[in-house]
C-alpha positions in Angstrom: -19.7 -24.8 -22.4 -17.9 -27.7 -20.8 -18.9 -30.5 -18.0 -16.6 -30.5 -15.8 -17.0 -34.1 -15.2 -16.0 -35.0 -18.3 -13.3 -32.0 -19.3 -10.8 -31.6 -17.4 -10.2 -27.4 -16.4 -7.1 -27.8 -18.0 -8.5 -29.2 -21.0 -8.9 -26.9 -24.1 -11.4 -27.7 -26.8 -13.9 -30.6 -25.4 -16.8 -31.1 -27.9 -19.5 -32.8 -25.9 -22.5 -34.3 -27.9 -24.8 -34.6 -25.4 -24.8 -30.9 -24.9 -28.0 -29.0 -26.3 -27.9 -25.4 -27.3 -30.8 -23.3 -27.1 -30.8 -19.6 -27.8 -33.3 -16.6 -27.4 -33.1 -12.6 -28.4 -34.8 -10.2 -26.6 -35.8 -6.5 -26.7 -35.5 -4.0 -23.7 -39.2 -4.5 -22.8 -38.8 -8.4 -23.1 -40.5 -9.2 -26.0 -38.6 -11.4 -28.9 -36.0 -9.9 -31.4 -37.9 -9.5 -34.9 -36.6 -9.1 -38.4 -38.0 -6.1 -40.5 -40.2 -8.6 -42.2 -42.3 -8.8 -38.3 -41.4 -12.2 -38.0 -39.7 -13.8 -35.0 -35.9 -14.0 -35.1 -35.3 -17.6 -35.1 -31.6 -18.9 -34.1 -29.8 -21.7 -34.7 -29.3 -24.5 -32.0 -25.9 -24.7 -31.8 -22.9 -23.9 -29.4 -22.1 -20.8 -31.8 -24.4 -18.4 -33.9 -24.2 -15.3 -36.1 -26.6 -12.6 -36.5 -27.3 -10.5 -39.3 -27.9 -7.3 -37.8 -28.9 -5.4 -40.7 -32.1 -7.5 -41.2 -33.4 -6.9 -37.5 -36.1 -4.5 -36.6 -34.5 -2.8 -33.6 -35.7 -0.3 -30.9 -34.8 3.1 -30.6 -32.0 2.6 -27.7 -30.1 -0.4 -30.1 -30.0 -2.8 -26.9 -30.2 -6.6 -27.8 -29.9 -9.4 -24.6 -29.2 -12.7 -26.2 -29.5 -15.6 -23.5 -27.9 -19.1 -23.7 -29.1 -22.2 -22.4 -27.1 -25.1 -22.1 -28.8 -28.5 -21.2 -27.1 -31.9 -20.4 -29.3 -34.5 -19.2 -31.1 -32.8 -15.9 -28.5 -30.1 -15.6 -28.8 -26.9 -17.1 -27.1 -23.5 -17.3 -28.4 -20.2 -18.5 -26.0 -17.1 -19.5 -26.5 -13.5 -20.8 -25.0 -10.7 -22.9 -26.5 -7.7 -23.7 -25.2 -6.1 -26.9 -25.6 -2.2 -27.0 -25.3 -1.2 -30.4 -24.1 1.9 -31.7 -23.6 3.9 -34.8 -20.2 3.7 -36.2 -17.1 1.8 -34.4 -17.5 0.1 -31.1 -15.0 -1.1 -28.9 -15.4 -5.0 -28.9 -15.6 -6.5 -25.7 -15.4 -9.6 -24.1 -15.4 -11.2 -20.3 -14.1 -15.3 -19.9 -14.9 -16.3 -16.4 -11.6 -18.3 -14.9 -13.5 -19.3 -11.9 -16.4 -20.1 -9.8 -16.2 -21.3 -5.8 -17.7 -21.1 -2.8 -15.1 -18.4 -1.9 -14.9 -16.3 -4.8 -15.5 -15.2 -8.6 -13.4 -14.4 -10.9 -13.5 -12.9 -14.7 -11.1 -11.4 -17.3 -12.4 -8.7 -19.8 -10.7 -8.2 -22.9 -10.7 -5.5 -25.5 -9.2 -5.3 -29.3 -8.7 -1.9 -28.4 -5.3 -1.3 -26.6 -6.2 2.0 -25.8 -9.7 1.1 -23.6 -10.3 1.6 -20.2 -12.3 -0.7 -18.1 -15.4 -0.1 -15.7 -16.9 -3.2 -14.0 -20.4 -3.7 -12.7 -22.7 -6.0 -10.7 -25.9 -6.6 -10.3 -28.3 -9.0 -8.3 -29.9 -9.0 -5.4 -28.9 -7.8 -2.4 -26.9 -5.4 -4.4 -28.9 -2.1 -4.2 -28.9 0.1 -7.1 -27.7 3.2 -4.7 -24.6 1.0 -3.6 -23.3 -0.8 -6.7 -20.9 2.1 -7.8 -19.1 1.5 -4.3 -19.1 -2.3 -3.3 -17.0 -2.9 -6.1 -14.2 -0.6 -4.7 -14.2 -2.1 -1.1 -11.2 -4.4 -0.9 -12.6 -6.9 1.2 -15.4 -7.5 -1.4 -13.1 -6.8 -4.6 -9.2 -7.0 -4.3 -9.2 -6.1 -8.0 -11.2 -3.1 -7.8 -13.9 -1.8 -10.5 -11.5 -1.0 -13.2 -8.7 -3.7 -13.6 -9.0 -6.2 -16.4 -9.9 -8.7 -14.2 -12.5 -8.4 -11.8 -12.3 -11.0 -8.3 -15.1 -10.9 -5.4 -14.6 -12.5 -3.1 -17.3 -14.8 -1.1 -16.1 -15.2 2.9 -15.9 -10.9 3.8 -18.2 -10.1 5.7 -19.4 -7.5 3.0 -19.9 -10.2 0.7 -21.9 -12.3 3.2 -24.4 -9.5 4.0 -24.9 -8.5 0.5 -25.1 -11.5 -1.9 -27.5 -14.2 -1.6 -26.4 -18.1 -2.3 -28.2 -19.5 -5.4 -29.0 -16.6 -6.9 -27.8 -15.3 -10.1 -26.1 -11.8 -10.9 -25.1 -10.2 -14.2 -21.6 -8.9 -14.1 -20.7 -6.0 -16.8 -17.6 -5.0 -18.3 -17.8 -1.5 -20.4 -14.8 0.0 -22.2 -14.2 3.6 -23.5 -11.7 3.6 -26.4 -10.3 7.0 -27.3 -10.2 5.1 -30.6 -12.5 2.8 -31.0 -15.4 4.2 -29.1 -17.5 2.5 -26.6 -18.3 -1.3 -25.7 -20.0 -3.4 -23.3 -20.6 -7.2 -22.4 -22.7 -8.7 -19.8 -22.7 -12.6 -18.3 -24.3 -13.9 -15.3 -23.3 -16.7 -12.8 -25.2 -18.4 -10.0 -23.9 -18.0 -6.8 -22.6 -21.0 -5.5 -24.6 -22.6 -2.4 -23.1 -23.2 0.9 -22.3 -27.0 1.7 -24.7 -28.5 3.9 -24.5 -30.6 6.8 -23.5 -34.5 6.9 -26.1 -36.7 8.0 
C-alpha cells in the first residue's frame, strides 16, 4: 500500500512507517480461519504474511477470504482475496490495479502459467447476479472485454452510470484455466470513487 501523498505513482518501493497492517481470515460462512488445534488463526501485522496451509482446519469447499486493512492516521483502506484451494497444481494468479478515477478502473491479471486463459468478474451492487456475465462484454462499460489480461470499466457510459453506485465497493475476480497448470482465481475490491461536489 502507498499514500499517494507521500509516493509519488511513479515511485517504486516507498516504505511508510506510519502505515498499520491489520489482517483477518475467514471461512465461507464468516466465521475466523482455525488451525487443527481449534484455535483462532492469528496473523502477523505486517504489510506481508505467510500462511501455513497444512496446519489449518479447512471446510469442505477449500475457500479462504483473507482481508487487509491498511490504516494511516484517520484514513483507511480495506482489500480482499479469496483463495480457492484445490488438490494438486493450481494456476497462480494475481490482479495489480493500475488505476482508480472518477472515470474509470483499471486492473492487470497475471498468471505463471503461459498457457491460461482469463475470465473476469464483478460484483457489487447494482450489478445483478442475472446480468454480470454480460455487462462486462458491453463496450461502453468494458473496452477490454471479460477475457483480456487487463480488465478497464469505464465510469461516464451511461451503462456504468445506471448500474454502479458511487462509494460503494465491488470485488473484481480474475479466474484462469491452465491446460497445464489447472485452475486459479484471485479477488480484490475497490471503492468507487465519489462524484465531486459543488463549490460553495
Amino acid at each position: 500500500s502507498r499514500d499517494p501523498d507521500v509516493c509519488p505513482p511513479s515511485e517504486g518501493a516507498c516504505p511508510d512507517d506510519a502505515m498499520t497492517f491489520a489482517w483477518a481470515c475467514r471461512l465461507p460462512d464468516g466465521s475466523p480461519c482455525r488451525l487443527k488445534t481449534n484455535a483462532e488463526l492469528l496473523l502477523a501485522n505486517t504489510a506481508i504474511i505467510s500462511v501455513d496451509m497444512a496446519a489449518l482446519s479447512l471446510a469442505e469447499d477449500l475457500t479462504l477470504t483473507f482481508t487487509l486493512t491498511v490504516q494511516k492516521l484517520e484514513r483507511f483502506q480495506e482489500a480482499t482475496v479469496v483463495l480457492m484451494l484445490e488438490d494438486g497444481e493450481v494456476a497462480q494468479v494475481s490482479v495489480d490495479r493500475l488505476s482508480v478515477s472518477a472515470t474509470r478502473v483499471a486492473f492487470a491479471g497475471a498468471s505463471e502459467a503461459a498457457d491460461a486463459t482469463f475470465l473476469w468478474d464483478i460484483q457489487g451492487p447494482g450489478i445483478e447476479a442475472r446480468r454480470r456475465a454480460l455487462i462486462l462484454l458491453n463496450l461502453d462499460f468494458s473496452p477490454t472485454g471479460d477475457a483480456a489480461p487487463t480488465l478497464v470499466v469505464n465510469l461516464r457510459p451511461p451503462a456504468a452510470l445506471a448500474t454502479l453506485t458511487p462509494g460503494a465497493a465491488y470485488t473484481v475476480t480474475l479466474r484462469a484455466t491452465s491446460p497445464t497448470r489447472g485452475n486459479g482465481a484471485t479477488s480484490t475490491t475497490f471503492t468507487l470513487p465519489l462524484p465531486p461536489s459543488g463549490g460553495a
